[in-house]
Structure formats: structure tokens, C-alpha cells
C-alpha positions in Angstrom: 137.6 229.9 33.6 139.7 227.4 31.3 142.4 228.9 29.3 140.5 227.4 26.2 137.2 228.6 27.3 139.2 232.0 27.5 140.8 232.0 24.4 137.3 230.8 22.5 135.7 234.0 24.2 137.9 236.4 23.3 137.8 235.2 19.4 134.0 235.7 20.0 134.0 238.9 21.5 136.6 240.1 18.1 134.5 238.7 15.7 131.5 240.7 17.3 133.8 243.9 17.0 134.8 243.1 13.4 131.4 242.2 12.5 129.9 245.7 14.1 133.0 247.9 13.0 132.4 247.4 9.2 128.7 248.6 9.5 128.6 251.8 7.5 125.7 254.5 6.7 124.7 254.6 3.1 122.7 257.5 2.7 120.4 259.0 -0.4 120.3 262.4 -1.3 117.5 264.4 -3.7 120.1 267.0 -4.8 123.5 266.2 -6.2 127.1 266.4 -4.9 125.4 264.9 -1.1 124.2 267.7 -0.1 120.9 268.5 1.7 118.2 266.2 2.9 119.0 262.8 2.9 117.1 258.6 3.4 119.5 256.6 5.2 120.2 252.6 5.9 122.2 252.9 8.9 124.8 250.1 9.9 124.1 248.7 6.9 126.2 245.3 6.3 128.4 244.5 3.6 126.5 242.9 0.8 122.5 244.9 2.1 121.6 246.9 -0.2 119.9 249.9 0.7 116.6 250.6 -1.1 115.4 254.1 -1.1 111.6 252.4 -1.8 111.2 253.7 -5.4 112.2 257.5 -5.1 114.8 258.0 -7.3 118.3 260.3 -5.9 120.8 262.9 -7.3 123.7 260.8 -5.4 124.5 258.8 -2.7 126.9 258.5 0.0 128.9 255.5 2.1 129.6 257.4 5.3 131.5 256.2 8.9 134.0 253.8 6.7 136.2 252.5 9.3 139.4 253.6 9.3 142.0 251.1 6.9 138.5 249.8 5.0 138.4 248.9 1.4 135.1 249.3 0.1 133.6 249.0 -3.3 130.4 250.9 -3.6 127.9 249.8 -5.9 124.8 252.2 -6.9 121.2 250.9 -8.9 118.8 252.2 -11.3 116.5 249.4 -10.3 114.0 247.4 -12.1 113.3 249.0 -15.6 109.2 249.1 -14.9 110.2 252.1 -12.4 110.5 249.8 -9.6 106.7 249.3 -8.9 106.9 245.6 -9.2 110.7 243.9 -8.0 113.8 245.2 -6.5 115.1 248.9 -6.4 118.5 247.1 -6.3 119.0 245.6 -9.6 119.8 246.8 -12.7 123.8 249.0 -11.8 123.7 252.3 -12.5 127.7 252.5 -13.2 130.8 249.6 -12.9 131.5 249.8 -9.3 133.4 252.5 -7.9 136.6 251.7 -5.8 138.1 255.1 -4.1 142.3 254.9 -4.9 142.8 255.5 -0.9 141.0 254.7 2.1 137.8 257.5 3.3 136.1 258.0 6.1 133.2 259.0 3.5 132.6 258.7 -0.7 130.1 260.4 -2.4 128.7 259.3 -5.8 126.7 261.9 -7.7 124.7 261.5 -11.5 121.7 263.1 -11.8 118.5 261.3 -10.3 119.3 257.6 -11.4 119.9 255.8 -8.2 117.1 253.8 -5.9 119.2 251.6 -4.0 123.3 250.9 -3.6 125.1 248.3 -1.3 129.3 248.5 -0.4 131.4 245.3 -0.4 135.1 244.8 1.3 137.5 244.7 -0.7 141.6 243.7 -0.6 143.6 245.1 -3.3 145.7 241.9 -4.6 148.3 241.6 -7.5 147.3 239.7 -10.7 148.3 239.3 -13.9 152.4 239.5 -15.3 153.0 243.4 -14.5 153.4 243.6 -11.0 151.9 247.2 -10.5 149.0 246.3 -12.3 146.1 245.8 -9.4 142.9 243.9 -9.0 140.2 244.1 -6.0 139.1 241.2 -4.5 135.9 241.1 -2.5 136.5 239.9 1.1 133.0 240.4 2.7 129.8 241.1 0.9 127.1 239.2 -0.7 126.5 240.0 -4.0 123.2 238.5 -4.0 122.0 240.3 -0.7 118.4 240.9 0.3 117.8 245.0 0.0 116.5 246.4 3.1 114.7 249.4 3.1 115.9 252.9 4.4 115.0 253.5 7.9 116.2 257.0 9.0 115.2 260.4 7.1 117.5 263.7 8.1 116.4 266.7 7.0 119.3 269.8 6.1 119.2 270.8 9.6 120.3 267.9 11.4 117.0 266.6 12.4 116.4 263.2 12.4 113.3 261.0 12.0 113.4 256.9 12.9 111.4 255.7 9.4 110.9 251.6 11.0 107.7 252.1 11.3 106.4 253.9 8.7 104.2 251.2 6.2 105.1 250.5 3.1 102.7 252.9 1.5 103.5 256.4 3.7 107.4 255.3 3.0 107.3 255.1 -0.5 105.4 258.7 -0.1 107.7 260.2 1.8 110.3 258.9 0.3 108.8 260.2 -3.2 108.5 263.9 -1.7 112.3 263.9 -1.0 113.3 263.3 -4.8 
């Protein structure tokens, strides 16, 4: 193999580890604090919002962060009709909410307000004149991402059920028992 062909496949083979290392779960959970039951998006990309197909949860939950990783979690109310017609990822529930230090996990919780919530990277960077004061800038993330829908329910005991195939109709039903 050419050195350049070499060189070109290892920069491919990184970008494919980057790309799959930023994945993180966002999970939504009936009763506050993140505790018990839970609808997840797993390996969810920066930007895809996670839509929890109408239900509405106590709090949510960005889970596997990689270690180092900025993120900027963003959490909706959807549309104001109840989400019946248009996106459960519209309409912010809060400003988003940028942890001070890095976590392997970060757990919003407000009542039952949220049916969808995306995380962005972010880089802190300097701005204005006082040098401590500190801005986040988003470095990967699509603020105008499609929302996919949760695909994984786990039950308190660990249990797991793949939700992919579930139609629209039984999802939004189960997904209605849970709140």
C-alpha cells in the first residue's frame, strides 16, 4: 500500500471512531430525578433529537458522554397542540443546560414537561473584554436536526425491549403508559 493511500485510511478509520465515540444515550424517564423506567434513543448523534412520541416525562438523561466531551443538552415541551400534529422537538422547555465540568452522565428533571431533547458539542471559548468571562461554542450538532423516535424501552429492572418495530400507533401507546 502507498504511503498516501495509508495515511488517507488511517484519517478515515479516526473520523469513523470520532464520529461513533460522540454517540450518547438520551433517555426519558416518567418519574423525576432519572429514576425508574425509562424510553431511550440510543447512540443518538449530536444535533437528533430524541422524541419520546407525545408521552410527556418527569426528566431526562444524556448518558455514556465520552470522557473530555462538552455537551449542551437541550430539552422540549413540543408543539403547543400537545404534539398530535408536528414535532415533539420544538418549542425548549428551559435555555440549554451546559454542566461546569465534564460527566459521564447529566440528568435534567422538571416535572412532566419534556417530549423530546437533543445534546450538541460544545468548546468553551473566551469572548468579550474580561478574560474569565466564558462563552460555549457549538462544534458538532445541528440545530435544525430531524427528531428520531425512541427505539429502546428498559424497565426498573434492567430489562430491555428493542421498540424499531413497534408502529407508530402501539409506540405512542406504550409510550403514553410510561408517563
Amino acid at each position: 500500500m502507498q504511503p498516501t493511500n495509508k495515511i488517507t485510511l488511517m484519517l478515515l478509520l479516526a473520523a469513523a471512531c470520532a464520529t461513533t465515540a460522540t454517540a450518547i444515550d438520551i433517555h426519558g424517564y416518567a418519574r423525576k430525578q432519572c429514576a425508574g423506567a425509562y424510553l431511550s434513543c440510543r447512540d443518538a448523534r449530536p444535533g437528533e433529537c430524541c422524541s419520546f412520541g407525545g408521552a410527556r416525562f418527569a426528566s431526562m438523561k444524556w448518558d455514556l458522554i465520552p470522557a473530555g466531551s462538552r455537551i449542551e443538552c437541550h430539552v422540549f415541551k413540543g408543539s403547543s397542540d400537545g404534539g398530535s400534529s408536528g414535532s415533539h422537538c420544538t418549542n425548549p422547555a428551559r435555555k440549554p443546560l451546559v454542566p461546569k465540568k465534564t460527566r459521564k452522565t447529566v440528568c435534567v428533571s422538571a416535572g412532566r414537561p419534556y417530549r423530546g431533547g437533543k445534546y450538541e458539542l460544545v468548546k468553551r471559548a473566551k469572548r468579550g473584554e474580561d478574560e474569565n468571562e466564558e462563552a460555549n461554542e457549538v462544534v458538532e450538532g445541528d440545530r435544525d436536526a430531524k427528531c428520531v423516535r425512541a427505539d429502546t424501552l428498559t424497565l426498573e429492572d434492567g430489562t430491555t425491549f428493542d421498540l424499531r418495530h413497534l408502529d407508530e400507533t402501539s409506540f405512542e401507546k406504550l409510550a403514553t403508559l410510561l408517563q
